[in-house]
C-alpha positions in Angstrom: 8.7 59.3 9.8 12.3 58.9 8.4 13.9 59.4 5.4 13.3 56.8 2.2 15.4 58.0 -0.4 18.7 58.2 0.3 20.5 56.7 -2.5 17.6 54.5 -3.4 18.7 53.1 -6.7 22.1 52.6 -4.8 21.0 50.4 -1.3 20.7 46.7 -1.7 17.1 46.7 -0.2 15.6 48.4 -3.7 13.4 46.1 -5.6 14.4 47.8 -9.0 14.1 51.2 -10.4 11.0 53.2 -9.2 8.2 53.1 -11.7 4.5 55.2 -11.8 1.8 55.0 -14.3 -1.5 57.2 -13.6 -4.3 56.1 -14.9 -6.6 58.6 -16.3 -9.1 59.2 -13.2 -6.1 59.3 -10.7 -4.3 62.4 -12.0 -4.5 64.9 -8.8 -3.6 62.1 -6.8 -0.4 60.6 -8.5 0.4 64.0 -9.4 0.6 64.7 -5.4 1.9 60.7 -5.0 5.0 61.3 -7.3 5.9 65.3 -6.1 6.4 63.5 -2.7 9.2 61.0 -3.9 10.8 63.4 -6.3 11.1 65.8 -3.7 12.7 63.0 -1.0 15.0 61.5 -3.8 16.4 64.6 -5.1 17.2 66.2 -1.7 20.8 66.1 -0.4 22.7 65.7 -3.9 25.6 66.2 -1.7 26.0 63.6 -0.4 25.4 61.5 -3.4 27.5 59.5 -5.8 29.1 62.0 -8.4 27.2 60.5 -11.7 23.6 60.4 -10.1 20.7 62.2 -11.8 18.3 64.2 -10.5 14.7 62.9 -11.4 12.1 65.1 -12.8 9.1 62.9 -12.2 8.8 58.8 -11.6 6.0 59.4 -13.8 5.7 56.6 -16.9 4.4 58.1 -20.0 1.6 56.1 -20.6 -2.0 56.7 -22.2 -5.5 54.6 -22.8 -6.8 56.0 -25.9 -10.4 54.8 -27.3 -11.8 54.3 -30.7 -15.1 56.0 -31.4 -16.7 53.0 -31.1 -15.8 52.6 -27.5 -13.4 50.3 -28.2 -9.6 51.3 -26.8 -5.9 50.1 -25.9 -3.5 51.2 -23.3 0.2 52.4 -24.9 3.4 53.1 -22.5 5.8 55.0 -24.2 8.5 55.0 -22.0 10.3 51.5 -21.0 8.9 49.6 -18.0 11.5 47.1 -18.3 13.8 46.1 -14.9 11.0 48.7 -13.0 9.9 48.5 -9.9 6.3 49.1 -11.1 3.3 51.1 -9.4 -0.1 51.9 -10.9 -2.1 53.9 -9.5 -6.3 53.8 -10.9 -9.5 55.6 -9.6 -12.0 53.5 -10.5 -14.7 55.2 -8.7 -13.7 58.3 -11.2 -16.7 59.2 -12.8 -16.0 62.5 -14.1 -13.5 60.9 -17.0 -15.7 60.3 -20.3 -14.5 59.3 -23.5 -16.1 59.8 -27.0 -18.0 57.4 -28.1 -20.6 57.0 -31.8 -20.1 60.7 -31.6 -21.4 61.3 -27.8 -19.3 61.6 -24.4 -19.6 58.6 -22.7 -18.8 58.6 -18.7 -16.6 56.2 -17.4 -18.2 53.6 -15.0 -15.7 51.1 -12.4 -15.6 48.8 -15.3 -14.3 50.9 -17.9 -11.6 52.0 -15.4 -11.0 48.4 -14.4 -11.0 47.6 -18.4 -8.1 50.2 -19.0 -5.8 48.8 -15.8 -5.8 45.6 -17.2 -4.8 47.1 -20.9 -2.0 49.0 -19.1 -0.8 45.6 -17.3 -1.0 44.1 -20.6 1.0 46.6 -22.3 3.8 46.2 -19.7 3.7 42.6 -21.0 5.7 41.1 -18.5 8.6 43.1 -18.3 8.5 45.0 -15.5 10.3 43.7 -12.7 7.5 43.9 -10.3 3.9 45.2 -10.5 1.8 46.6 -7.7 -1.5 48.0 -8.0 -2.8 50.9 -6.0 -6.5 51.2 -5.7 -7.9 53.2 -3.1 -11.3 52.4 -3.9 -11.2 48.6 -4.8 -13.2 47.8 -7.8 -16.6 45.3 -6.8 -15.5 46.1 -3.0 -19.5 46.4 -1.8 -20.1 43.0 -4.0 -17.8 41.1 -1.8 -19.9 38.0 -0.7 -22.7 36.2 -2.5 -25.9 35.2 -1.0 -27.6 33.8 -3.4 -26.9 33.0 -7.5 -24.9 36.1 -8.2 -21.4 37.4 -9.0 -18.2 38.0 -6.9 -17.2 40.9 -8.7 -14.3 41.6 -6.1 -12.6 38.3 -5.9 -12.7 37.8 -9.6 -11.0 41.3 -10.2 -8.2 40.0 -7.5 -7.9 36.4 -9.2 -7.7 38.1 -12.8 -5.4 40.7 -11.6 -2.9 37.9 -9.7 -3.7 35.8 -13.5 -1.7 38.9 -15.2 1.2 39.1 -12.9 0.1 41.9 -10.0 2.7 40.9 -7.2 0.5 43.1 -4.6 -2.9 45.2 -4.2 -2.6 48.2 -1.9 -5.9 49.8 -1.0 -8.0 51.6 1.5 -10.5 50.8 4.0 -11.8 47.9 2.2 -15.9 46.8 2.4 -14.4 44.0 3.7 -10.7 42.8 3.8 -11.4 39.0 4.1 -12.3 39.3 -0.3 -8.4 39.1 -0.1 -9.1 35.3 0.8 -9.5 35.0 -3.0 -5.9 35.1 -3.4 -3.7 34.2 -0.5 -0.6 34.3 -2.9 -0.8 37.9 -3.4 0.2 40.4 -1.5 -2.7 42.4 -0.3 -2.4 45.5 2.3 -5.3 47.5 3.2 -4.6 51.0 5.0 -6.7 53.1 6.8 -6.8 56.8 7.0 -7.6 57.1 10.3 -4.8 59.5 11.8 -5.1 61.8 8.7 -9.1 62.2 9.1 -8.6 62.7 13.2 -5.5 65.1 12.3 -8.3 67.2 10.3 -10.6 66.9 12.7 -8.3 68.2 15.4 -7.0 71.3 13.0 -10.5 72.3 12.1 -12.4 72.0 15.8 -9.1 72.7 18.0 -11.0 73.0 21.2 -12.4 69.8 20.7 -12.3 67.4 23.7 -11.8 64.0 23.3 -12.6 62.3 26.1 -14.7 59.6 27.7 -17.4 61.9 29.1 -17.8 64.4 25.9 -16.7 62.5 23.3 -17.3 58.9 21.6 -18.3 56.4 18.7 -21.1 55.3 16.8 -21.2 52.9 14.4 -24.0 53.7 11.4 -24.4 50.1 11.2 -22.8 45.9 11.6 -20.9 46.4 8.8 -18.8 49.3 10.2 -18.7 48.6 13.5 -14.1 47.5 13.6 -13.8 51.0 12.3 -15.9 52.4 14.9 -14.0 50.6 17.7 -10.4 51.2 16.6 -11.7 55.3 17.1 -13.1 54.1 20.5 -10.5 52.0 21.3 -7.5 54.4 20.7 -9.2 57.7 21.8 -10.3 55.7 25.2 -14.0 56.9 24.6 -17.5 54.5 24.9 -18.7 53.0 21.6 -22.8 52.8 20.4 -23.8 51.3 17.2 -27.3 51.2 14.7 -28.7 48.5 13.4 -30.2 48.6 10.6 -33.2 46.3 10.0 -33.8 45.9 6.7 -36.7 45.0 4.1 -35.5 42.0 2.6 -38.7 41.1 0.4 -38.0 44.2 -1.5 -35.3 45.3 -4.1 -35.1 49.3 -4.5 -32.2 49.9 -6.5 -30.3 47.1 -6.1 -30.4 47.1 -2.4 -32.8 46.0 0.2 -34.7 48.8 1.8 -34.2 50.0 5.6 -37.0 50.3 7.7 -35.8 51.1 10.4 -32.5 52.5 12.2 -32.4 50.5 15.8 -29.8 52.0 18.6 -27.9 49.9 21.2 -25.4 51.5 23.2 -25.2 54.4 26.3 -26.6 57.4 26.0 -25.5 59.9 23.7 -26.9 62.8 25.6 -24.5 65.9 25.4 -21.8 64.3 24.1 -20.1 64.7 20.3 -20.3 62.1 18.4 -18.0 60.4 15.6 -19.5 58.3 13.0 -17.2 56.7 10.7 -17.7 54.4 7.3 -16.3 53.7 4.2 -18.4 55.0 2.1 -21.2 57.7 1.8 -23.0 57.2 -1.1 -26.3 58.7 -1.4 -25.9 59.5 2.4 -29.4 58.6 3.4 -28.8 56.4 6.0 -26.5 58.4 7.6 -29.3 61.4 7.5 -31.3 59.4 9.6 -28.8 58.5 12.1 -28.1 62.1 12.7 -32.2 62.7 13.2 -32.1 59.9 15.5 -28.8 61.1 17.3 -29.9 64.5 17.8 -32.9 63.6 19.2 -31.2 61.8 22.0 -29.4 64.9 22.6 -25.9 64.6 20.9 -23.9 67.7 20.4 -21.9 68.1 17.5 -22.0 65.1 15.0 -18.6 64.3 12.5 -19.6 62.3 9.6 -16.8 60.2 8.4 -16.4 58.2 5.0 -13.3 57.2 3.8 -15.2 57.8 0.3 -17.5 60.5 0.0 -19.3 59.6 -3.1 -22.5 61.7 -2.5 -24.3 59.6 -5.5 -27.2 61.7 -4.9 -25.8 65.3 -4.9 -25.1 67.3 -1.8 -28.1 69.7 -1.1 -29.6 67.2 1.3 -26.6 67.6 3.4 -26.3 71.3 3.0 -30.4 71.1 4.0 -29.6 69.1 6.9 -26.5 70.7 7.9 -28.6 74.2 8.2 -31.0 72.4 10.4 -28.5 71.5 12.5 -28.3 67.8 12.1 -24.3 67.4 11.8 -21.4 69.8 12.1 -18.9 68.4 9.3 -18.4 65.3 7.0 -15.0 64.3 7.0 -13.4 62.7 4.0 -10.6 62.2 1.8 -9.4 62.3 -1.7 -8.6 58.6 -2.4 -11.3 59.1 -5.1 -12.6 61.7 -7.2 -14.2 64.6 -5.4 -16.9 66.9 -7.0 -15.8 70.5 -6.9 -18.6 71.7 -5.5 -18.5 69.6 -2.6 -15.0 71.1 -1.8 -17.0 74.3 -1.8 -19.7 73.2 1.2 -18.1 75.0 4.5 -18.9 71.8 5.9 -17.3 69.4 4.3 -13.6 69.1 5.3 -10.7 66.7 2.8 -7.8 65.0 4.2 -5.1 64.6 2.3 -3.6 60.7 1.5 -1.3 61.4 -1.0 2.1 61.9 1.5 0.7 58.6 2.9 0.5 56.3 -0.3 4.2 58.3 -1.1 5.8 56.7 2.3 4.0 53.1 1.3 5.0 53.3 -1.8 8.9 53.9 -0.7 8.4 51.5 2.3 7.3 49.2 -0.7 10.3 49.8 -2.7 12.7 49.1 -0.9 11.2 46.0 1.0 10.6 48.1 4.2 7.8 46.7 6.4 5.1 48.8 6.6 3.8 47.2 10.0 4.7 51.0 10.9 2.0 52.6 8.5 -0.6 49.8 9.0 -0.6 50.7 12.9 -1.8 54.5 13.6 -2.3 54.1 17.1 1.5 56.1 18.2 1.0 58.7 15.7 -2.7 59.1 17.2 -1.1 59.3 20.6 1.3 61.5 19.8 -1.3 64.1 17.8 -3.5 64.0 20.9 -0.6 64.7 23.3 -0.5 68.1 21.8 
């Protein structure tokens, strides 16, 4: 990829002076995020104009303290005015509590959702530009209504657009088409899916990706684009599970499965890649790797863009001694538990350089067709 910041404040393509707030919950990652474009704006002072600064951090000071009864208020102590403005929130971050009538209180989506909006109201309309980066987008699994109930997701966009956000960058959406809820904003949603095939590659090297030992399944309807871009670029056959569901029931907030229903060829001998967005508490995908295995499937790569593990982990480190998967691939576009990081199964990609060259795409009103697309930088990986 080339080089952003030459001269950034300097070229006539810059929106404004760079900008970051980190929320609370998205520390390790806009710590990462802003090393990346300190490091590319400060390199090659030489050739420079004589009265420009080296940057320590792009890094806002900012802070969302809380009252101890719950209530709080977002204050930025350093100017935001004339900025080129880029918050960065977790709001699936649920190791951040806050005290509360004298107890630690953890932080749901909605608190996290509550203190973005206190920070956008801080700014109070002087940045130059505001764009919100939300890996995990708030209400993304509440995206459609099917019968009297809430649209969590497009009300968050409509309320965020309401405030002044110019632009939502996420990841690997529920489903993108929420962004119909405001066709005024900007709205990009990325995909991780040369970083997680990049780990892949550098943890199982002699991995063969080809049609006749390799290919896609799809855990379910919902997921089936994601499994058929991995198809699609690696050249490989595609199967899919439907899920057939108890819809007379309600078991914690969702209707039950009963039953996991294959369509596609035969899995026999091959390894398989099954990629999603989320993996929460991972049931589901249990029983596909059951169901896989006993149709004869090699080696099985679990892949969630969020590995959420709602449940814990020691089902997975269960199944993963039986010999039902090889590895669940994820990244850290949300908060991971440490002791997940410690399973010799689970492997992280990291997203951080990635949201660093959107971000300086961004700010300088590059496209970032280039970064949306990862099929040459796919092609190029698996040429080596």
């Amino acid at each position: 990829m080339p080089t952003f910041f030459t001269e950034v404040f300097d070229v006539p393509s810059a929106v404004a002076p760079l900008g970051l707030i980190i929320l609370e919950g998205a520390k390790d990652l806009g710590n990462k995020i802003d090393n990346y474009l300190v490091n590319w704006y400060n390199r090659d002072l030489s050739k420079r104009k004589a009265d420009f600064i080296k940057k320590d951090t792009f890094i806002l000071d900012s802070d969302c303290p809380r009252f101890t009864t719950g209530d709080g208020k977002a204050v930025i102590k350093d100017s935001v005015r004339g900025r080129d403005l880029y918050i960065v929130v977790d709001v699936g971050n649920y190791h951040c509590t806050y005290n509360m009538i004298g107890g630690a209180n953890h932080m749901s989506p909605d608190d996290h959702y509550a203190d973005l909006k206190r920070i956008i109201g801080a700014a109070g309309g002087k940045a130059e530009r505001i764009t919100v980066v939300m890996p995990l987008l708030y209400g993304g699994r509440q995206h459609k209504r099917t019968s009297r109930e809430s649209l969590d997701c497009a009300q968050m966009l409509q309320e965020l657009y309401a405030m002044g956000v110019k632009e939502i960058i996420t990841f690997d959406a529920h489903d993108p088409r929420v962004q119909n809820a405001v066709p005024l904003m900007g709205f990009d949603n990325f995909f991780p899916t040369y970083q997680i095939l990049k780990a892949l590659t550098k943890h199982f090297p002699n991995l063969e990706l080809t049609k006749d030992k390799f290919m896609a399944v799809s855990p379910d309807e919902g997921a089936v684009d994601r499994n058929i871009y991995y198809a699609s670029v690696l050249g490989v056959d595609m199967g899919m599970f439907y899920k057939r569901r108890d819809y007379s029931t309600i078991v914690n907030g969702r209707n039950p499965i009963v039953a996991h229903e294959y369509i596609g060829s035969s899995v026999k001998g091959k390894n398989i890649i099954v990629a999603d967005d989320i993996i929460a508490t991972g049931d589901s995908m249990l029983k596909l790797c059951t169901h896989l295995k006993k149709n004869g499937a090699k080696n099985i790569f679990l892949n969630a863009t969020f590995a959420l593990f709602t449940e814990g982990t020691d089902k997975f480190q269960q199944a993963y001694e039986d010999g039902l998967f090889t590895a669940v691939l994820s990244t850290n576009l949300t908060y991971t538990n440490p002791s997940l990081k410690t399973r010799e199964w689970y492997i992280e990609a990291d997203l951080s350089k990635y949201i660093s060259y959107i971000i300086a795409y961004c700010n300088q009103n590059k496209s970032v067709a280039d970064l949306l697309s990862s099929s040459e930088r796919i092609n190029a990986l698996l040429k080596k």
